[in-house]
C-alpha positions as CSV (number, residue, x, y, z in Angstrom):
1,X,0.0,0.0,0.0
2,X,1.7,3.3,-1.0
3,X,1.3,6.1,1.5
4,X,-0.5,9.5,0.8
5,X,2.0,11.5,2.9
6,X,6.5,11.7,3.5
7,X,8.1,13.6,5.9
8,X,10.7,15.5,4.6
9,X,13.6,12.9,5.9
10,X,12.0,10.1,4.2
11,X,11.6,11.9,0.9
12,X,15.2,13.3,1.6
13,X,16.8,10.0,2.3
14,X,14.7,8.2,-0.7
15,X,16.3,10.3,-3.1
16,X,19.3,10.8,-0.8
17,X,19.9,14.6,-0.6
18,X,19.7,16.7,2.1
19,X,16.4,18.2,3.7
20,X,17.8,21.7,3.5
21,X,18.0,20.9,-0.6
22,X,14.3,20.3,-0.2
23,X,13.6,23.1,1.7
24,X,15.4,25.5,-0.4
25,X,13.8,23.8,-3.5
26,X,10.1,24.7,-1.6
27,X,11.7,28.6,-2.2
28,X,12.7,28.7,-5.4
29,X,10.2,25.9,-7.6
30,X,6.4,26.9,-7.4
31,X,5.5,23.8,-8.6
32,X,6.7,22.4,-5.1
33,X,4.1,22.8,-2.3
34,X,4.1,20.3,0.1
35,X,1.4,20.7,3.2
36,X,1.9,21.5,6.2
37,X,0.5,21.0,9.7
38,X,-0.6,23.3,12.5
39,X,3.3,23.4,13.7
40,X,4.9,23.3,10.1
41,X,5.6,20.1,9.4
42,X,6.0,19.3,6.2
43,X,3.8,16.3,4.3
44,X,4.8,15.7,0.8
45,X,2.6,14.1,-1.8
46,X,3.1,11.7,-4.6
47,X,2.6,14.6,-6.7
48,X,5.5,16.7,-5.0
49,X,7.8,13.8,-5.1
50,X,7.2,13.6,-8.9
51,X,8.0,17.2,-9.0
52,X,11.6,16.5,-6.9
53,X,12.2,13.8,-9.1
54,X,12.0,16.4,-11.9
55,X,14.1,18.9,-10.7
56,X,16.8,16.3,-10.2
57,X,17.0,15.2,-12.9
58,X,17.1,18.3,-14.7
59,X,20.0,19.3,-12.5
60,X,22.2,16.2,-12.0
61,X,21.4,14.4,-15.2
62,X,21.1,17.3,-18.1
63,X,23.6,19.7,-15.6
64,X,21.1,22.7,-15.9
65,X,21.3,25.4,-13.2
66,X,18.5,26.5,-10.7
67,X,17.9,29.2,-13.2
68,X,17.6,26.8,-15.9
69,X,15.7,24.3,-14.3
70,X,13.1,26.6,-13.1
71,X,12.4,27.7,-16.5
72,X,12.4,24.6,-18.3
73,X,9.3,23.4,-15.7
74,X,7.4,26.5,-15.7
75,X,7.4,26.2,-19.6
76,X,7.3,22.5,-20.5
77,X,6.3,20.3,-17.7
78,X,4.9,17.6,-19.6
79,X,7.9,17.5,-21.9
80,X,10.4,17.1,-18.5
81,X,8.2,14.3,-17.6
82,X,8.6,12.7,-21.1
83,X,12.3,12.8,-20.7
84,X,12.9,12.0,-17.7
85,X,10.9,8.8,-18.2
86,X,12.9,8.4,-21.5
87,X,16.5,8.2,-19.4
88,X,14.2,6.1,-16.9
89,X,13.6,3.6,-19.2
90,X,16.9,3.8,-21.0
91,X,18.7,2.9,-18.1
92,X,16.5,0.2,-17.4
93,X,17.9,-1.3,-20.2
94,X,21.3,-0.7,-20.1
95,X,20.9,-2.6,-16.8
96,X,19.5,-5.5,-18.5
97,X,21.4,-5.9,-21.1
98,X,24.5,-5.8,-18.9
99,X,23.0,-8.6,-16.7
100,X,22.7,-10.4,-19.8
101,X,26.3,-9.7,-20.7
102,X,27.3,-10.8,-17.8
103,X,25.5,-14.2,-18.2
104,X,26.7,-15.0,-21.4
């Protein structure tokens, strides 16, 4: 059963950066807007985890800045998405056909 809600550490560690990464992302992506509680915890959603996903992999795999990345997902959103399931899928593959590789 998938859970509705994360704290930040389990979103930070399941992507393994660091919570103050997160926070600062909250500052400078709109498209990041995780609830919060009467004290200010944060609760992140699927949703917002799909939008961390995003901006990592606009920054660590095609090396765009803050800047850069910001503008890329308040233009094309859907097209990030495409991508980034593109380089998913990719190195899916690569995985696989290393395994078999290996095998043979």
């Amino acid at each position: 059963m998938e859970k509705l809600y994360y704290s930040i550490s389990e979103v930070a560690s399941m992507f393994n950066i660091n919570q103050s990464n997160l926070r600062f992302w909250e500052k400078e992506f709109k498209q990041l807007k995780p609830r919060r509680n009467e004290k200010g915890t944060r609760f992140y959603t699927n949703e917002d985890i799909v939008t961390i996903k995003q901006i990592i992999f606009l920054v660590d795999e095609q090396k765009l800045t803050l800047e850069g990345a910001k503008r890329k997902m308040s233009q094309k959103m859907d097209l990030v998405e495409k991508q980034q399931e593109l380089v998913e899928r990719l190195k899916n593959i690569r995985q696989e056909l290393k395994g078999i590789s290996n095998a043979l």
